[in-house]
PDB file with SEQRES, HELIX, SHEET and CRYST1 records, atoms N, CA, C and O in Angstrom:
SEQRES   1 A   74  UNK UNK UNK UNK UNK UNK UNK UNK UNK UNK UNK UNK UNK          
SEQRES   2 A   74  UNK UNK UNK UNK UNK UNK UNK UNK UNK UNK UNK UNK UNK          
SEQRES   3 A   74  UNK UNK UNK UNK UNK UNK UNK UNK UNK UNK UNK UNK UNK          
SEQRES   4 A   74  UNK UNK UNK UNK UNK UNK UNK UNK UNK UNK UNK UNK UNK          
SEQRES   5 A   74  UNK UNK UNK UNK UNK UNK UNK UNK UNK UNK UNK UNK UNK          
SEQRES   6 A   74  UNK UNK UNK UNK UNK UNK UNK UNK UNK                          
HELIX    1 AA1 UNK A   46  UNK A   55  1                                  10    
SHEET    1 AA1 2 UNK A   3  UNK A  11  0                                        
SHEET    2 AA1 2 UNK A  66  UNK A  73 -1                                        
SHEET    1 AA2 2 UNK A  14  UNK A  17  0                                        
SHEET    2 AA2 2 UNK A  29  UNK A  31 -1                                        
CRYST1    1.000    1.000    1.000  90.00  90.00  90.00 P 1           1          
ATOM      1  N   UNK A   1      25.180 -12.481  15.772  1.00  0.00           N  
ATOM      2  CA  UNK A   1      25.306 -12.823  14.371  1.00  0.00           C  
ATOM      3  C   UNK A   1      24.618 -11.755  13.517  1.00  0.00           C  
ATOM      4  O   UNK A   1      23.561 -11.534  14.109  1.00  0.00           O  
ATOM      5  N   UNK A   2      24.667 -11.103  12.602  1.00  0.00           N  
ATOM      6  CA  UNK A   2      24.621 -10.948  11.489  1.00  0.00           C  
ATOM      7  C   UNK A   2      23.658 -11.365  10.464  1.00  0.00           C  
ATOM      8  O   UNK A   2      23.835 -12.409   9.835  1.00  0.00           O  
ATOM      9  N   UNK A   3      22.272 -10.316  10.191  1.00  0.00           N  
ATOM     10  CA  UNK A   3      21.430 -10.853   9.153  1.00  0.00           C  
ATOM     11  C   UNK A   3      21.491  -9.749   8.485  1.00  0.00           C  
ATOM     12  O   UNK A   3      21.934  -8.630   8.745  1.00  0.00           O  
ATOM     13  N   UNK A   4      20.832 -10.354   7.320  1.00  0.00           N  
ATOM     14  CA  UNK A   4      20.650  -9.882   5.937  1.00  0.00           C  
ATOM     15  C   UNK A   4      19.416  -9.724   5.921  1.00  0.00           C  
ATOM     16  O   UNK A   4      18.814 -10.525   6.635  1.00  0.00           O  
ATOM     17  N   UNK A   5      18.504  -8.647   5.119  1.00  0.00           N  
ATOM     18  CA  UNK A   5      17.178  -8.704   4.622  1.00  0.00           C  
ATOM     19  C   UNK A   5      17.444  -8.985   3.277  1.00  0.00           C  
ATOM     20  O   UNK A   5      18.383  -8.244   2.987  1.00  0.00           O  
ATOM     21  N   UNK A   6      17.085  -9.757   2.136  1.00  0.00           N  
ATOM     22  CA  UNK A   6      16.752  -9.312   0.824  1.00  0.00           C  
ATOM     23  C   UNK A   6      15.419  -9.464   0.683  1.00  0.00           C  
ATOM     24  O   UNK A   6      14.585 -10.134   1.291  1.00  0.00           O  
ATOM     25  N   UNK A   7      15.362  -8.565  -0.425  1.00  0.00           N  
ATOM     26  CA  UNK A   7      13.755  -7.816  -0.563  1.00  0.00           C  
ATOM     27  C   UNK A   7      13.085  -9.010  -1.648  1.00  0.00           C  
ATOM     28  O   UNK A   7      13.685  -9.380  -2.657  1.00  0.00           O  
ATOM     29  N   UNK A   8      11.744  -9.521  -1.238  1.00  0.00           N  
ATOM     30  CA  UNK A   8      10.976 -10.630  -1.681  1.00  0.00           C  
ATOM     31  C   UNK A   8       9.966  -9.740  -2.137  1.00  0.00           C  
ATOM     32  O   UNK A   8      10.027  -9.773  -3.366  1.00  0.00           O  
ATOM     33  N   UNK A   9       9.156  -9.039  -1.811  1.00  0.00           N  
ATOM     34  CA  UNK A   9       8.229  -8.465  -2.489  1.00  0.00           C  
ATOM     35  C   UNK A   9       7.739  -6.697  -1.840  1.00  0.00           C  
ATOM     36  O   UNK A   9       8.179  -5.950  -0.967  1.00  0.00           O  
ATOM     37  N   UNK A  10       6.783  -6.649  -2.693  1.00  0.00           N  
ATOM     38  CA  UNK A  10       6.567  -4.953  -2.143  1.00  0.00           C  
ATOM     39  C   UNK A  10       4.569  -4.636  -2.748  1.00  0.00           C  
ATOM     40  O   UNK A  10       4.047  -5.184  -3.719  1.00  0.00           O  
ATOM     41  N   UNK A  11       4.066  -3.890  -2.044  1.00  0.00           N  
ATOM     42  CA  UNK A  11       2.556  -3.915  -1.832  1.00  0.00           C  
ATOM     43  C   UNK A  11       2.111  -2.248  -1.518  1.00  0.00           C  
ATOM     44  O   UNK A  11       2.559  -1.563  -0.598  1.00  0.00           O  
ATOM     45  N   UNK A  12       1.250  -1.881  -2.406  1.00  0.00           N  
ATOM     46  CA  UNK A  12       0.899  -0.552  -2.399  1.00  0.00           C  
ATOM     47  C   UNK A  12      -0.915  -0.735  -1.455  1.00  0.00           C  
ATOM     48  O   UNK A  12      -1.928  -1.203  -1.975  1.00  0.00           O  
ATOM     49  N   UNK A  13      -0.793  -0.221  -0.079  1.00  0.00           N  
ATOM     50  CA  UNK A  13      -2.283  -0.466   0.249  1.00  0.00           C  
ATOM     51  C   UNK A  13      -3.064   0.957   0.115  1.00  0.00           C  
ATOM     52  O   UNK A  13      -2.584   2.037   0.458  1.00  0.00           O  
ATOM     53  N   UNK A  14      -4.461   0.744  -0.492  1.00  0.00           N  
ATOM     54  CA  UNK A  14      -5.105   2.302  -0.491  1.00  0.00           C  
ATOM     55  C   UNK A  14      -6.416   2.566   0.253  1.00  0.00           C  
ATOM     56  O   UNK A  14      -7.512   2.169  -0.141  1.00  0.00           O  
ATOM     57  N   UNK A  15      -6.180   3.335   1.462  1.00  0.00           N  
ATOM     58  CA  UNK A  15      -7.390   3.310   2.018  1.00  0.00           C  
ATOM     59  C   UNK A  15      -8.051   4.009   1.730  1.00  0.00           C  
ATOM     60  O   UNK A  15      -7.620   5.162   1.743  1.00  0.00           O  
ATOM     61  N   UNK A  16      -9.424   3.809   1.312  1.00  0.00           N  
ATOM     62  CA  UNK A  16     -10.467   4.664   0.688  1.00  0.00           C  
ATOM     63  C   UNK A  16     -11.629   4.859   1.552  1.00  0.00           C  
ATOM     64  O   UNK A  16     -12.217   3.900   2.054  1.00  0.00           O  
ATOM     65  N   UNK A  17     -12.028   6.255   1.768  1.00  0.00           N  
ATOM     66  CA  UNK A  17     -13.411   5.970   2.741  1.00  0.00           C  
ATOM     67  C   UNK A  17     -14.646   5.913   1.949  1.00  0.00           C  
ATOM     68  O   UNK A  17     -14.778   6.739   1.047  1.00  0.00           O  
ATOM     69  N   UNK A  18     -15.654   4.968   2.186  1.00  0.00           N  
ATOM     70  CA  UNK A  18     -16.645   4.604   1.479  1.00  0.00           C  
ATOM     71  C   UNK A  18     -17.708   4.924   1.934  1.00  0.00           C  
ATOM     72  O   UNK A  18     -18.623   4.259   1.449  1.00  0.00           O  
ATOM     73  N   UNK A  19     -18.120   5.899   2.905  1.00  0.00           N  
ATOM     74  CA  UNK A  19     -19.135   6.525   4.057  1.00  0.00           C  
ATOM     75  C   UNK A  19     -18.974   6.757   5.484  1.00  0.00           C  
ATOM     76  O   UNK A  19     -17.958   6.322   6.027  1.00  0.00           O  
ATOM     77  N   UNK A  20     -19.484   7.127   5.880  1.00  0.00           N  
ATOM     78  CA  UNK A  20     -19.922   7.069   7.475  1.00  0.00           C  
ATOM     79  C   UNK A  20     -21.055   5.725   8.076  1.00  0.00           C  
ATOM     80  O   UNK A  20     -22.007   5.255   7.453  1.00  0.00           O  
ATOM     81  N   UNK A  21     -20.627   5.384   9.302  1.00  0.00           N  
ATOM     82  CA  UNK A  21     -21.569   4.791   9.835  1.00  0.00           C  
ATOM     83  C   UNK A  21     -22.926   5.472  10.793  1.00  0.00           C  
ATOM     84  O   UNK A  21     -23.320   6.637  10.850  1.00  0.00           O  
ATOM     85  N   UNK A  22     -23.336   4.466  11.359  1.00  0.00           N  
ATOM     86  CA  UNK A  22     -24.903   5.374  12.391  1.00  0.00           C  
ATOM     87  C   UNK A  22     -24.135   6.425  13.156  1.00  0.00           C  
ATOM     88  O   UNK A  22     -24.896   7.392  13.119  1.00  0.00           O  
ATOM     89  N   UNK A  23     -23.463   6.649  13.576  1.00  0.00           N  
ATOM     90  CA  UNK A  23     -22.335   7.422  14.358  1.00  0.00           C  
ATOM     91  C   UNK A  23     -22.054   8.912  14.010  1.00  0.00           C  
ATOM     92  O   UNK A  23     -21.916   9.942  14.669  1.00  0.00           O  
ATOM     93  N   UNK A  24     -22.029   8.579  12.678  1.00  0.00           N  
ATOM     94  CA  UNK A  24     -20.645   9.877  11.954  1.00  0.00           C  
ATOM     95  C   UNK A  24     -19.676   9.994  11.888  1.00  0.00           C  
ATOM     96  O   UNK A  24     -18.983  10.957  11.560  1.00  0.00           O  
ATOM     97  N   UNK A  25     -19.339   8.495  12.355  1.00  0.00           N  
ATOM     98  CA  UNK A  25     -17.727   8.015  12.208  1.00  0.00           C  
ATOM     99  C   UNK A  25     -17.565   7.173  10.664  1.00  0.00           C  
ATOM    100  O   UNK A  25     -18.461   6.424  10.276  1.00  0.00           O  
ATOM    101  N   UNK A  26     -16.516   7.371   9.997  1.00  0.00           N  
ATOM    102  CA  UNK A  26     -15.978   7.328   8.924  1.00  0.00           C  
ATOM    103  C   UNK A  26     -15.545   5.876   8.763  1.00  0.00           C  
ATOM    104  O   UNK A  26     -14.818   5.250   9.533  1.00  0.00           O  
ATOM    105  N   UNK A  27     -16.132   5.426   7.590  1.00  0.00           N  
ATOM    106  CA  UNK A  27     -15.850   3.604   6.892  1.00  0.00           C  
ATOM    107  C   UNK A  27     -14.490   3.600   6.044  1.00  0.00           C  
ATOM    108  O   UNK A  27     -14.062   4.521   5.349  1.00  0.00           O  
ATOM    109  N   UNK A  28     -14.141   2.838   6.179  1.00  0.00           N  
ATOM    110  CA  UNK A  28     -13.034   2.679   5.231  1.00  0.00           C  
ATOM    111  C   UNK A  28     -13.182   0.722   4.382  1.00  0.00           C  
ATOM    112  O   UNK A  28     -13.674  -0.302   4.855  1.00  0.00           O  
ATOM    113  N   UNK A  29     -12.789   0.874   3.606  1.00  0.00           N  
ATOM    114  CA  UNK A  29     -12.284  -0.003   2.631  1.00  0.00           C  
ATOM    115  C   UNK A  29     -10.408   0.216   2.338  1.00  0.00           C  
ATOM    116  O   UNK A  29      -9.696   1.198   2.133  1.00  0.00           O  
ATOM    117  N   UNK A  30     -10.148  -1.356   2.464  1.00  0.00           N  
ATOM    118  CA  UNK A  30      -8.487  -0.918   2.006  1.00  0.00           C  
ATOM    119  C   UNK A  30      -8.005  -1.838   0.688  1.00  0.00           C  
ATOM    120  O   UNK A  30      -7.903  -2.970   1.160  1.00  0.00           O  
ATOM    121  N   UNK A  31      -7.766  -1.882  -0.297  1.00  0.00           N  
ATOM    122  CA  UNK A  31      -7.120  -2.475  -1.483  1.00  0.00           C  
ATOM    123  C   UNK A  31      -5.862  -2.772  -1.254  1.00  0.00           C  
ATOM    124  O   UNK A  31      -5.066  -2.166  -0.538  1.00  0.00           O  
ATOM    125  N   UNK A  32      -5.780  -3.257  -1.574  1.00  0.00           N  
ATOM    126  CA  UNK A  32      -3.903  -4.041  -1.938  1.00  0.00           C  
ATOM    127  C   UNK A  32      -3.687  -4.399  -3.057  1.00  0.00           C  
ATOM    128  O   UNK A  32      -4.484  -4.971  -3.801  1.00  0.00           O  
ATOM    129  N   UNK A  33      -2.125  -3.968  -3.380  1.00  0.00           N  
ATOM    130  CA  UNK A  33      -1.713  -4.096  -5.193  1.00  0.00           C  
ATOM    131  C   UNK A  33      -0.815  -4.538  -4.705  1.00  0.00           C  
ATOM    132  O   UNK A  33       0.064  -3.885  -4.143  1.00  0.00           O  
ATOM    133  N   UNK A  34      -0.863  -5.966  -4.843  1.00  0.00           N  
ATOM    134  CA  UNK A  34       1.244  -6.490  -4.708  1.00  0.00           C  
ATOM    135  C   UNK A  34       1.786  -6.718  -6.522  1.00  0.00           C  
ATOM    136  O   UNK A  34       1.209  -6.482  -7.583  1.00  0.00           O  
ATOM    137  N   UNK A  35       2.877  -7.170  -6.255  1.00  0.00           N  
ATOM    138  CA  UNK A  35       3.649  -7.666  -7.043  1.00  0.00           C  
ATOM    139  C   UNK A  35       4.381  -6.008  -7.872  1.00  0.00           C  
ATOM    140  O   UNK A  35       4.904  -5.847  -8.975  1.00  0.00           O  
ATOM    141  N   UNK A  36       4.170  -5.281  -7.033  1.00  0.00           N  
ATOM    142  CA  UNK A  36       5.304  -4.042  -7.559  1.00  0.00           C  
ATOM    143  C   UNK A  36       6.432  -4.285  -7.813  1.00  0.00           C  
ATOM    144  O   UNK A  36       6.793  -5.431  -7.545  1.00  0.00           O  
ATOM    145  N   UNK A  37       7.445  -3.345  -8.419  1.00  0.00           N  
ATOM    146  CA  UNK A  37       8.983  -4.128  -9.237  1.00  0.00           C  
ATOM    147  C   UNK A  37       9.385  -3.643  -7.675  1.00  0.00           C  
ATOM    148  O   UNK A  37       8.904  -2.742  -6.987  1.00  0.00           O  
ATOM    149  N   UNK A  38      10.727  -4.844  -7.325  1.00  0.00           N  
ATOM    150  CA  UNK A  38      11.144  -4.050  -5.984  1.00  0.00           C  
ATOM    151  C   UNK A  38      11.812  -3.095  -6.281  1.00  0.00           C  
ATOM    152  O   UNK A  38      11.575  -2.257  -5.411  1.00  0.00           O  
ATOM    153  N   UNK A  39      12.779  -2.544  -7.252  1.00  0.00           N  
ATOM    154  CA  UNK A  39      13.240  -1.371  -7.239  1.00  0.00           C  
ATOM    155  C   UNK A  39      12.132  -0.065  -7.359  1.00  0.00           C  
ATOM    156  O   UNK A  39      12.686   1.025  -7.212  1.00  0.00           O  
ATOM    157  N   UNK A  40      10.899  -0.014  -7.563  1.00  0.00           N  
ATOM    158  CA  UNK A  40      10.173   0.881  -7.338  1.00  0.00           C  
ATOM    159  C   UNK A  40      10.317   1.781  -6.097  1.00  0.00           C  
ATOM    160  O   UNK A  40      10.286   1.380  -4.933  1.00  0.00           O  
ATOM    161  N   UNK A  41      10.520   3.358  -6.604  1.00  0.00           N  
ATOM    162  CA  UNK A  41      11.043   4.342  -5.713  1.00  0.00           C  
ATOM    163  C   UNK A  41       9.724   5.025  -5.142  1.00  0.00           C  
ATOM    164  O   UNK A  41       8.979   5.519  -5.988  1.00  0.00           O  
ATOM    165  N   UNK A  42       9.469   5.083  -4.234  1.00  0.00           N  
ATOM    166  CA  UNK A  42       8.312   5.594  -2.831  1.00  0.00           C  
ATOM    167  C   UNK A  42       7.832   6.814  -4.094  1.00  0.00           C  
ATOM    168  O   UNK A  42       6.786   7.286  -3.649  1.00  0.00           O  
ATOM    169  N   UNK A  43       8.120   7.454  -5.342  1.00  0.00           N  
ATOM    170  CA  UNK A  43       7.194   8.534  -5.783  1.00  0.00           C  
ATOM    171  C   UNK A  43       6.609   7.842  -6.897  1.00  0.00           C  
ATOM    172  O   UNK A  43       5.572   8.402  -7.253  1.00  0.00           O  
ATOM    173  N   UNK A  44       6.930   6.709  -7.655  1.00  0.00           N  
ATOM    174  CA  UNK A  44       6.269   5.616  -8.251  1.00  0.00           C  
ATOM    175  C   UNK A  44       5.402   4.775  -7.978  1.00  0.00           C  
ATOM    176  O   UNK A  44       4.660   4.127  -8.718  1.00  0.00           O  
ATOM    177  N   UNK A  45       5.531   4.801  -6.688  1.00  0.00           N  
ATOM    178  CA  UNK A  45       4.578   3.858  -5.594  1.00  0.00           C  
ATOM    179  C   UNK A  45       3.041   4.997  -5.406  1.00  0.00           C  
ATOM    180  O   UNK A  45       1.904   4.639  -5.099  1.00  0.00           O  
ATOM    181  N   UNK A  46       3.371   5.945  -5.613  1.00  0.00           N  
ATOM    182  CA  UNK A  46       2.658   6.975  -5.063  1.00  0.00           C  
ATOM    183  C   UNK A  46       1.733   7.330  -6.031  1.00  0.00           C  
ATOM    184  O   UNK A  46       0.519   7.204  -5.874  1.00  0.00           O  
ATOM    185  N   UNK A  47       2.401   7.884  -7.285  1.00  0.00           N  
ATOM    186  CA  UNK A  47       1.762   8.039  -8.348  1.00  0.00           C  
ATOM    187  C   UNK A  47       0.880   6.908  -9.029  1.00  0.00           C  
ATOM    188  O   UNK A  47       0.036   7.185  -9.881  1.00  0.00           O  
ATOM    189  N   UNK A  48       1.177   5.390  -8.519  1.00  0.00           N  
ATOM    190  CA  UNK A  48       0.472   4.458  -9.177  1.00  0.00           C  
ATOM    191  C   UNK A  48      -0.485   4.434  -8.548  1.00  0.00           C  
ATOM    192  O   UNK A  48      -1.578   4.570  -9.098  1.00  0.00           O  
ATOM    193  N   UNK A  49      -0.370   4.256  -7.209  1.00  0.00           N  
ATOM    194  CA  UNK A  49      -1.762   4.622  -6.241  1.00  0.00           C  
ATOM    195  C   UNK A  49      -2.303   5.780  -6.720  1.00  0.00           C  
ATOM    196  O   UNK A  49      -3.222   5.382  -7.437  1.00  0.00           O  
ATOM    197  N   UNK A  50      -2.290   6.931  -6.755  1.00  0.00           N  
ATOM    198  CA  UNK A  50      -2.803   7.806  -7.250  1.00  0.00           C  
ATOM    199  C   UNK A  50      -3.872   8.108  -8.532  1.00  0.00           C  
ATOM    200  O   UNK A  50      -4.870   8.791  -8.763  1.00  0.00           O  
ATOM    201  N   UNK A  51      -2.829   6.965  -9.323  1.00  0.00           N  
ATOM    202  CA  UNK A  51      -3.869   6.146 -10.801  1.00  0.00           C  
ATOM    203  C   UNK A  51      -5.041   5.274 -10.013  1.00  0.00           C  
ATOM    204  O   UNK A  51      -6.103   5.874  -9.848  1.00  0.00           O  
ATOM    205  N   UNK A  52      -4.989   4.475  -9.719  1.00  0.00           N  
ATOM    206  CA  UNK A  52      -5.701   3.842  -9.017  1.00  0.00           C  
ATOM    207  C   UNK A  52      -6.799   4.843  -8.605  1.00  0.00           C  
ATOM    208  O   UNK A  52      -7.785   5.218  -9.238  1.00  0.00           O  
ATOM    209  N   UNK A  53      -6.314   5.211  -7.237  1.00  0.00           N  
ATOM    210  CA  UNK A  53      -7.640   5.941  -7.205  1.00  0.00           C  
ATOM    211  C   UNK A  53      -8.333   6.699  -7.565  1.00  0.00           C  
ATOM    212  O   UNK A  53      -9.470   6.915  -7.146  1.00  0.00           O  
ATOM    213  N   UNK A  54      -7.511   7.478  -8.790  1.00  0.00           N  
ATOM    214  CA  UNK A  54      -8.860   7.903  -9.691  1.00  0.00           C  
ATOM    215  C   UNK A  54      -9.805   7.267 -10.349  1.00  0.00           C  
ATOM    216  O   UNK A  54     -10.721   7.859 -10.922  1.00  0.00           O  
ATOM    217  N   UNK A  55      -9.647   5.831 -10.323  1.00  0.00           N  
ATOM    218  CA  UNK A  55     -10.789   5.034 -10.591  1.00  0.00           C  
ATOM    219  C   UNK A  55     -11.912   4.500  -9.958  1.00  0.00           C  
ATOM    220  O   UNK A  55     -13.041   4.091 -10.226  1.00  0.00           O  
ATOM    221  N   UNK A  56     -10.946   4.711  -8.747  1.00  0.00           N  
ATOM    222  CA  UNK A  56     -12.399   4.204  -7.544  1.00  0.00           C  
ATOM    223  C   UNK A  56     -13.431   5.375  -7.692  1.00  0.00           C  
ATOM    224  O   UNK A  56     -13.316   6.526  -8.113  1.00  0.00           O  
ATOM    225  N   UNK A  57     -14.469   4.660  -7.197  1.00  0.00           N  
ATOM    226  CA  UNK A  57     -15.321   5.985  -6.874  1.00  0.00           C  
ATOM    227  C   UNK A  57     -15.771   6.677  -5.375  1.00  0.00           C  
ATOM    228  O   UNK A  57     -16.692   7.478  -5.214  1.00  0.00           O  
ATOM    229  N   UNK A  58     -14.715   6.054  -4.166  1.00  0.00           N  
ATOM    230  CA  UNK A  58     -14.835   6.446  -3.689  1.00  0.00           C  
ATOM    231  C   UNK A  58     -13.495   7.318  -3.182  1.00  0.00           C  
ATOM    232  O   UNK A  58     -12.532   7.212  -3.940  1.00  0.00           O  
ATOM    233  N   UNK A  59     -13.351   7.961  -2.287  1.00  0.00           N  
ATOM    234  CA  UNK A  59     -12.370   9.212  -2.019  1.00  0.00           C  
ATOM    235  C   UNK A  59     -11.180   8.471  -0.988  1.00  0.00           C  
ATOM    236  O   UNK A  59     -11.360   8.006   0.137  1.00  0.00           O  
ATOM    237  N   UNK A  60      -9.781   8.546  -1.872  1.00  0.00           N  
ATOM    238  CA  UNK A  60      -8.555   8.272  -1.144  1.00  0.00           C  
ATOM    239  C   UNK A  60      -8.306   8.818   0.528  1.00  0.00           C  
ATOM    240  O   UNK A  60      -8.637   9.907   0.999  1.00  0.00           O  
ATOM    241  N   UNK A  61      -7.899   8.144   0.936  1.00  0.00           N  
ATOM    242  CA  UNK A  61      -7.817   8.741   2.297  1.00  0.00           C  
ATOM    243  C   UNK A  61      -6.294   8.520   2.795  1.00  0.00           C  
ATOM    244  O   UNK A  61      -5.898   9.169   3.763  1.00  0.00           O  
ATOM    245  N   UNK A  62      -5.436   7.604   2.135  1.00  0.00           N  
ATOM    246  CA  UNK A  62      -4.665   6.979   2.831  1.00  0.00           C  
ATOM    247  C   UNK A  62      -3.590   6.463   1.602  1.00  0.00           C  
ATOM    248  O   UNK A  62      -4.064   5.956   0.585  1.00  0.00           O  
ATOM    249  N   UNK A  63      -2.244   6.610   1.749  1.00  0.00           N  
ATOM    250  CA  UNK A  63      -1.270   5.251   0.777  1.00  0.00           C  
ATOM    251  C   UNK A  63      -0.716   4.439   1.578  1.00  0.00           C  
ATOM    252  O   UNK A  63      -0.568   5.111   2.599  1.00  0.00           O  
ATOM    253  N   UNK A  64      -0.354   3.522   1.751  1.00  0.00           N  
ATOM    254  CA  UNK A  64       0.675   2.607   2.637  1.00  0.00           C  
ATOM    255  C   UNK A  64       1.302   2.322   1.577  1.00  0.00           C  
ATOM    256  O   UNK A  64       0.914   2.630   0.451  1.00  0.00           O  
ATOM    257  N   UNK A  65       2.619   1.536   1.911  1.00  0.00           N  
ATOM    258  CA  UNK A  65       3.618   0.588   1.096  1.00  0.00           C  
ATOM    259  C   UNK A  65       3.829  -0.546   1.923  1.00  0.00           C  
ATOM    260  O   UNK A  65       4.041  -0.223   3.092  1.00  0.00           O  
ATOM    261  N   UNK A  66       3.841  -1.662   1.723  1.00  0.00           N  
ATOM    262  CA  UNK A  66       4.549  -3.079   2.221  1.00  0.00           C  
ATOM    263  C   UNK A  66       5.514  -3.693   1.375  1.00  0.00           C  
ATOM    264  O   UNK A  66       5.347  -4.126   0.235  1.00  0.00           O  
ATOM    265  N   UNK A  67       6.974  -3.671   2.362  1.00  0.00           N  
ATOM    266  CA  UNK A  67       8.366  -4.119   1.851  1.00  0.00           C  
ATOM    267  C   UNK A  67       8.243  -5.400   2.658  1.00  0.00           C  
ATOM    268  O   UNK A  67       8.269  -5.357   3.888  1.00  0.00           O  
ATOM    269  N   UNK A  68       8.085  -6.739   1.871  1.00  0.00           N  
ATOM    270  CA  UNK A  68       8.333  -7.759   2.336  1.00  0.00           C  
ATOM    271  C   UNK A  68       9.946  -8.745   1.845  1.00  0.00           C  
ATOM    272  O   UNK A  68      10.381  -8.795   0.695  1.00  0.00           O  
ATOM    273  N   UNK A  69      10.609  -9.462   3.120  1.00  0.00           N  
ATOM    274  CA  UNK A  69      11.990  -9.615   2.779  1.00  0.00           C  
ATOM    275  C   UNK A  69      12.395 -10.608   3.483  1.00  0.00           C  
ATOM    276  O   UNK A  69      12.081 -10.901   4.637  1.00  0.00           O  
ATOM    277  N   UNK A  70      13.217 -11.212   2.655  1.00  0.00           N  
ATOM    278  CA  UNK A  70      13.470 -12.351   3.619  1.00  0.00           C  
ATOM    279  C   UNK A  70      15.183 -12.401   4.272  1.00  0.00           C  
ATOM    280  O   UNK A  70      16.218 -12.195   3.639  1.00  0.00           O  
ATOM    281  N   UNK A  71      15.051 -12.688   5.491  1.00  0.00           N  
ATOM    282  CA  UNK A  71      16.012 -12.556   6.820  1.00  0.00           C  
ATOM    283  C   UNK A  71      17.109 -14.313   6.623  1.00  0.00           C  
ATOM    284  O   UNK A  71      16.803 -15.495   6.785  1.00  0.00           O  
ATOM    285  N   UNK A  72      18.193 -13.724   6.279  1.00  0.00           N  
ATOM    286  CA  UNK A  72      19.269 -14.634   5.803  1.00  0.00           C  
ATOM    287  C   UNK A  72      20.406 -14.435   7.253  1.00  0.00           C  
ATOM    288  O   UNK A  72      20.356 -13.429   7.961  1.00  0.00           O  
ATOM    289  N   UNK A  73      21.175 -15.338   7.447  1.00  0.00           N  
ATOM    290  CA  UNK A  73      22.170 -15.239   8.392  1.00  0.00           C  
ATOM    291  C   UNK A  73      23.315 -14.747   7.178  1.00  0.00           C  
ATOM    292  O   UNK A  73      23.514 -15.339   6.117  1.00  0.00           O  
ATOM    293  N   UNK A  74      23.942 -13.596   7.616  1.00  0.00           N  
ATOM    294  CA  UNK A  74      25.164 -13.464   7.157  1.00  0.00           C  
ATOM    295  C   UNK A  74      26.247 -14.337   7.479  1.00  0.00           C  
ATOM    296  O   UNK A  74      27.364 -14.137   7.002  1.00  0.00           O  
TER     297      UNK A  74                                                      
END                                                                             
């Protein structure tokens, strides 16, 4: 059979590193921004993250995107 995805939502994650531990291995913190328009194109997604983290104060390391969708029987 035959499914369908339609697109339910979409999520910009930003991993930021916020130090090192006892180690010298590298911390991270990750944010999540949902409720993006779903037609938002991967260089809109990018650039908004990008806004974003010029506000943090700590240093971008990372963008993700999450396309969430829901699975219909054709």
């Amino acid at each position: 059979m035959a499914v369908n995805a339609i697109p339910t939502g979409k999520s910009v994650v930003l991993t930021l590193q916020t130090g090192v531990d006892e180690n010298g291995n590298p911390k991270y913190k990750h944010l999540t921004y949902s409720g993006l328009k779903l037609d938002a194109t991967d260089q809109q997604v990018w650039d908004f993250a990008q806004a974003i983290a010029g506000l943090q104060k700590f240093t971008l390391n990372q963008v993700g995107e999450i396309n969430r969708a829901r699975l219909v029987q054709a």
